[in-house]
C-alpha positions in Angstrom: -17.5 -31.6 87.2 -17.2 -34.7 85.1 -14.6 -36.5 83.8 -15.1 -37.6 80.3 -12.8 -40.9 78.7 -9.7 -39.9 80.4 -8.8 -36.7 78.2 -9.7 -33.9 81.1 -11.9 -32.5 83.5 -14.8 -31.2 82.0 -16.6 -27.9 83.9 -19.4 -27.3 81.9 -20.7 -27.2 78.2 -17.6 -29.3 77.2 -14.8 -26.7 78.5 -12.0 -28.8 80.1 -10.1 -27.7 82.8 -7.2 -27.3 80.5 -8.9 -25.1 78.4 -9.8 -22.9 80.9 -6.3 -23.0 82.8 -4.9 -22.1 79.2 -7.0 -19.0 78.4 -6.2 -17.7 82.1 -2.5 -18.1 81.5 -2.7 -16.8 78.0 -4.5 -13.7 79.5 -2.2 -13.0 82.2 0.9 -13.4 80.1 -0.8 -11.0 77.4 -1.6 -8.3 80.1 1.7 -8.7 81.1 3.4 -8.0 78.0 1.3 -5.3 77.5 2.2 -3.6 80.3 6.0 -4.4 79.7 5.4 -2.5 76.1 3.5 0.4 77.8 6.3 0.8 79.9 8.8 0.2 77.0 6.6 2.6 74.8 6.3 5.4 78.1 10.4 5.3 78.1 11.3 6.0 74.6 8.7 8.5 74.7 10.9 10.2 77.5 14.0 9.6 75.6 12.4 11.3 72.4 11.2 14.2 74.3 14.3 14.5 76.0 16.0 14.6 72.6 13.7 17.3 71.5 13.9 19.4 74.3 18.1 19.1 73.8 17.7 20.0 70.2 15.4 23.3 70.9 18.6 24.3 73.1 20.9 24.0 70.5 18.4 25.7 68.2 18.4 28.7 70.2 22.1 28.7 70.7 22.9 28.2 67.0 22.3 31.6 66.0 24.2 33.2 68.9 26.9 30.8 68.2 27.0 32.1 64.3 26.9 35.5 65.1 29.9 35.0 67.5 31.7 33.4 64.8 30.6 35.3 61.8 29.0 38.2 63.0 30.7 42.0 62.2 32.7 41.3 65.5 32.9 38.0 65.4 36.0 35.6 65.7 36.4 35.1 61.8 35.9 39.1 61.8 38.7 40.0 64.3 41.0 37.3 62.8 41.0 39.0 59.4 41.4 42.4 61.3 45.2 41.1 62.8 45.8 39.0 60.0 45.4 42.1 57.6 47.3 44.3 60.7 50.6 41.8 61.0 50.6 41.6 56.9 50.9 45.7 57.4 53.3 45.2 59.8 55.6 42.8 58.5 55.7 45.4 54.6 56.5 48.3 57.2 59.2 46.7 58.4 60.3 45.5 55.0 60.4 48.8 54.0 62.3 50.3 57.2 64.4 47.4 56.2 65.2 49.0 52.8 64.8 52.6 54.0 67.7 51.4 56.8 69.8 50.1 53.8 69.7 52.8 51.8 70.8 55.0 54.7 73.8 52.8 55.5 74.4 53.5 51.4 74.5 57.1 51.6 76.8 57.1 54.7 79.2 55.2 53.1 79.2 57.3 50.4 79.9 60.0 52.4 83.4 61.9 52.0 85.5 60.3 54.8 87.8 63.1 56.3 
């Protein structure tokens, strides 16, 4: 090793000390970061096959859950059924209503003794 004018130690072929104490470093901090982005890169992979997996589940539920709601005895199904059964309901009583009137009409009419 020779020093040359002050500016570094010189190894061989005009490579300084510096120069070689820079590449190391700059190699080490590269293999770092490389590993820190593989394991960055390995993580959201797990997050995006996690997604994935998640939406398959609800992709195979979606149908069962449509039928359930829309199916031929579904929710929206029955709910029309006893909607349509109370409107039937409520028009009988409206007419046991008038039929109960017109009763009470005749029987006052009635010849009182």
């Amino acid at each position: 090793m020779t020093r040359s004018n002050g500016k570094g130690v010189k190894i061989a072929g005009g490579i300084t000390f510096g120069t070689l104490v820079l590449a190391i470093t700059l190699y080490f901090t590269l293999t770092d970061r490389a590993k820190e982005s593989g394991v960055a890169k390995a993580t959201v992979k797990m997050q995006v096959e996690a997604v994935e997996k998640r939406v398959d589940h609800l992709e195979t539920h979606a149908s069962e859950t449509e039928n359930v709601l829309n199916g031929k005895d579904g929710v929206v199904a029955t709910v029309e059924v006893i909607k349509s059964k109370i409107e039937n309901i409520e028009k009988q009583g409206v007419d046991l209503k008038e039929q109960n009137r017109l009763i009470l009409q005749k029987i006052d009419a009635l010849p009182k003794k």
